[in-house]
N, C-alpha and C positions, 0 to 999 in steps of 0.2 A: 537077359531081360533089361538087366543096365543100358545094353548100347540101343537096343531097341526106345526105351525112354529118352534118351540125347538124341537120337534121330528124331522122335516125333519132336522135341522141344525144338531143336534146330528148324524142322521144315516149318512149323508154328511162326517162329520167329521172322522166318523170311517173308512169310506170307504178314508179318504184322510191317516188317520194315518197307515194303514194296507197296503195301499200300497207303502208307505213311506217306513214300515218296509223292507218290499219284495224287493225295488230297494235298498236300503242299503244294507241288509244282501244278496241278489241274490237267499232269495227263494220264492216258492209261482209261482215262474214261471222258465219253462224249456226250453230255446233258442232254444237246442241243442235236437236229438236224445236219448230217453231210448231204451236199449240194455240189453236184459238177457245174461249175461255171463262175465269174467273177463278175458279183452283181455291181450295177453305177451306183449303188445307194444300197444301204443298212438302215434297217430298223426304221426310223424315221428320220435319218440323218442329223445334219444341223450341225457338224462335232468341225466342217471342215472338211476342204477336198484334200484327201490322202493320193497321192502320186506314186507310184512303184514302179519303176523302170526297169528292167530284168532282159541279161542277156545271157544267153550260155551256146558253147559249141556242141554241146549234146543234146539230145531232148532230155526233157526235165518236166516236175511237175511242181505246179505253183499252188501253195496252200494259203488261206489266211482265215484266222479264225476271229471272229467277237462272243466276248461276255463281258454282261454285269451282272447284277442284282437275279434278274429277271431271265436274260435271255442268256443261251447259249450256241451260237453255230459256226459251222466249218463251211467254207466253198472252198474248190478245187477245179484247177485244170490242166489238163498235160500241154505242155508246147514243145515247139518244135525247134532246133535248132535255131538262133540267132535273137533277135531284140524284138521284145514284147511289151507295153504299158500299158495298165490300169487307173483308171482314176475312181475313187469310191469315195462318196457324199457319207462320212462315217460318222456315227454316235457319239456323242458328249456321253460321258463317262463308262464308256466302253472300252476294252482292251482284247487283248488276243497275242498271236502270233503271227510273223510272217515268215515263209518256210518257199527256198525251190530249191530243188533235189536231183538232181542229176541221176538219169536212169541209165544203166549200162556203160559208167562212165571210161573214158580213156587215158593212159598216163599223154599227160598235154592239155587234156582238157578243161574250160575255164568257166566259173559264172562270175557275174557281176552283176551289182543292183546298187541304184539310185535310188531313195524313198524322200518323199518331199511335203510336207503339208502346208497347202495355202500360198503353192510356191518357192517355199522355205526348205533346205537340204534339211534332213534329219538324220539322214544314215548312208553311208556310202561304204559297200565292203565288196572285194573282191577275193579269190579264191584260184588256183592255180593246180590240178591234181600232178604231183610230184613224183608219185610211184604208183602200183596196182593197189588197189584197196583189197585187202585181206578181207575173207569169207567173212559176212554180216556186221561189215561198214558200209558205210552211207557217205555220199560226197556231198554234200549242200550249204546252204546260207541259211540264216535262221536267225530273228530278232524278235524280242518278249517285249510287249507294253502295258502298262497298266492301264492307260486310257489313251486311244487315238487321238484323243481332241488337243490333248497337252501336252504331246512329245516335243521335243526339240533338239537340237544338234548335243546338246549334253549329255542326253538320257543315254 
């Protein structure tokens, strides 16, 4: 009966820390609308043109998410091998992530990404796969903002 008790506490517990995680970091759950496609404009814009440059040698899928206060949404698109850009008219005090993911990746294979707002580099990371990615990894680029409109090369 004892171990029966630490088991329920234990599975309890995970379930309290997992969702701890998710309302801190905002994943694990999705407020807002997912949407295939990478719209010219968010919300009402005005925040500033966001630039994202994205190239990879495998197909990949490109995510980016905005929230604030109010709103919450995802757009997505799969692409195809080689160099892709977006430009999005984004929200003053809006944030999210931005996410491309290598699908079926190869040892050799590369992503890279430029993001730029208003002209300006803010983020520049590249990525190189080294070895096979072990059962339920994931290859990708990925950068968290609190608001599109004020990022900068520092953030």
């Amino acid at each position: 009966m004892q171990q029966l008790a630490k088991r329920a506490v234990l599975a309890i517990l995970g379930v309290v820390v997992m969702l701890a995680y998710w309302t801190f970091t905002g994943r694990g759950s999705n407020n807002g609308p997912t949407a295939a496609g990478i719209p010219a404009k968010v919300h009402d814009g005005g925040g500033g043109l966001l630039a994202i440059n994205v190239d990879s040698t495998s197909a990949a899928r490109f995510s980016i998410s905005f929230s604030d206060d109010n709103k919450s949404e995802e757009f997505w698109t799969p692409v195809p091998a080689g160099p892709h850009t977006w430009v999005i008219d984004v929200p003053k005090g809006s944030g999210g992530y931005i996410e491309l993911d290598a699908e079926n990746p190869k040892v050799g294979d590369k992503l890279s990404w430029k993001i730029s707002l208003d002209g300006k580099i803010v983020d520049e990371q590249s990525d190189t796969l080294d070895q096979p990615l072990p059962n339920g990894y994931a290859f990708f680029l990925q950068s968290d903002y609190e608001d599109y409109s004020a990022i900068s090369a520092e953030d």
